[in-house]
N, C-alpha and C positions, 0 to 999 in steps of 0.2 A: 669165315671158313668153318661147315659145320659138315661134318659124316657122322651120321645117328643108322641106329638101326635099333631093334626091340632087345637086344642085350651088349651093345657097345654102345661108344657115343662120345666123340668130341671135338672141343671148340680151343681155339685159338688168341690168344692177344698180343700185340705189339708192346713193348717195354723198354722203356729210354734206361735202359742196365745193360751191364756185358753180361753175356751167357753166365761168366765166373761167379757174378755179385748175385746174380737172381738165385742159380742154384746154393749159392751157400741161406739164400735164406727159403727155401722151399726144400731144401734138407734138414731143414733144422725144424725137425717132427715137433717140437717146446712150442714153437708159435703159432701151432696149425690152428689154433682156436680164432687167432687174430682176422684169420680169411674165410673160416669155414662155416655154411652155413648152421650147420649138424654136429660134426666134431668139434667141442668146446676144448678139447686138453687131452696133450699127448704126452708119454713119455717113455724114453728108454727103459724097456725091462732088463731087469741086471740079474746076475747069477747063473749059475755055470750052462741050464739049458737052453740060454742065448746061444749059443757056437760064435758070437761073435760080437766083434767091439762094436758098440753102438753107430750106426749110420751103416756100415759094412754088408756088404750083401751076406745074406744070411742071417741076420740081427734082426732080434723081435722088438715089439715097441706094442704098448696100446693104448687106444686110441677114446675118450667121453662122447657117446655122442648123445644128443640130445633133441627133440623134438616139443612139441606142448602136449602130446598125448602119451609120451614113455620116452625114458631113456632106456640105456647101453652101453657094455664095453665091448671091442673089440679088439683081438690080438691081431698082428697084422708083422709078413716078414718082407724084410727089404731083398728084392731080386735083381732090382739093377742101382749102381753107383757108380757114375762115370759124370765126375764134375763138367761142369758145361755142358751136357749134353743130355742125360736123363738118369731121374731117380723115380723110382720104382718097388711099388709093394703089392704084396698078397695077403686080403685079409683069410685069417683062417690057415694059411698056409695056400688054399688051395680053389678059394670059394668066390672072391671077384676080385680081379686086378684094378688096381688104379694107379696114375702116373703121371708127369710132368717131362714133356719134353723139349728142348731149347739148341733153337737155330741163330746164329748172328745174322744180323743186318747191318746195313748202312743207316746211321743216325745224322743229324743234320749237326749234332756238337756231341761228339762221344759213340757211345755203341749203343747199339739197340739188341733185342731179343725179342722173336717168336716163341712165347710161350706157350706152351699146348696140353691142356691136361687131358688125361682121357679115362676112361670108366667101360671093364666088361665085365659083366655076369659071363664066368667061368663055368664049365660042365660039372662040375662039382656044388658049385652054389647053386644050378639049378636041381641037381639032385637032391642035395641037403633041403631043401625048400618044397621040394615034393614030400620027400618023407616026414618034412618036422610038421608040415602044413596039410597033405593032403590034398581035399578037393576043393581048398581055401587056397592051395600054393598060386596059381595064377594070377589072385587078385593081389595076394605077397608082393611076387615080380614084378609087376607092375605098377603096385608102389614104390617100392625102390627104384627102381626104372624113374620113374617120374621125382624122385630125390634129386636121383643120377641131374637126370636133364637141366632141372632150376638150378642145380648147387654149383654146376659149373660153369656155369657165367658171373656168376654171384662171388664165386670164391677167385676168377679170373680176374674180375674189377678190383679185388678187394686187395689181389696179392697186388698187381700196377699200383693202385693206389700208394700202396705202403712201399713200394722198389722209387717211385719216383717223389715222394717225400721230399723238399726239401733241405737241404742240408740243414743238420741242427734241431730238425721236427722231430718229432714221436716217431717210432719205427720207421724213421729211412736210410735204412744200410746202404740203397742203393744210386741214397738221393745226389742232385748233382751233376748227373749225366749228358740230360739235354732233350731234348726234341727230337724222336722219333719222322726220319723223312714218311710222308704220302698222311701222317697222322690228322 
């Protein structure tokens, strides 16, 4: 399941976890290093210009990201939290959304979940990218764009990976569950 276009873009996976178990751990911003290809380490910002309690729409967090030719931070506000169903931020406040959104299924021993991250270059991140870049912004977007594309299949496999864990393994909050039916 993929819809791309030149400033959205995303893809889909199947998850032997209930809707419940996967989003407690794709809400839990601490581990995003664990799945991400870029984002090495996250953490709740604290202090009174959060407006709000960590994880809670409204709530800032920022984000390490890293590459082999430069790092990064970025600030990033959570816009939607609605367990089971979708968690959601804005880095910048305003500049590109990214997201995880989560469907139940039928699993063949437990629950399953469609996992769906997704990624848009926002009208403001392409403006902020015109003016900080100029006649270089295109080749910018583009890049990112092309982050965008690799990083979420890559962080897709990664986060399954770590939901269906084993019981007792390394990172498997979610493990246990079963065998995803059509998998």
């Amino acid at each position: 399941m993929t819809d791309t276009s030149i400033r959205s873009h995303q893809e889909s996976v199947v998850v032997a976890a209930s809707a419940g178990e996967l989003y407690d751990l794709v809400f839990d911003i601490t581990r995003t290093g664990e799945w991400s290809p870029v984002c090495r380490s996250c953490w709740w910002d604290e202090g009174a210009e959060t407006g709000a309690e960590p994880g809670r729409v409204g709530a800032w967090f920022t984000g390490r990201n890293e590459l082999p030719h430069r790092s990064w931070e970025t600030r990033s506000q959570v816009v939607v939290a609605q367990r089971g169903r979708e968690f959601a931020w804005v880095v910048g406040g305003s500049l590109v959304r990214w997201g995880f959104t989560l469907h139940p299924v039928a699993a063949v021993s437990g629950s399953g979940t469609v996992l769906t991250e997704s990624w848009e270059f926002l009208p403001a991140g392409i403006a902020m990218f015109e003016e900080k870049f100029g006649d270089d912004a295109q080749v910018q977007i583009v890049d990112r764009t092309q982050h965008a594309l690799d990083g979420i299949p890559v962080t897709l496999r990664a986060i399954q990976r770590i939901a269906e864990a084993p019981t007792g393994s390394a990172g498997g909050p979610c493990a246990g569950v079963g065998e995803v039916a059509g998998s």
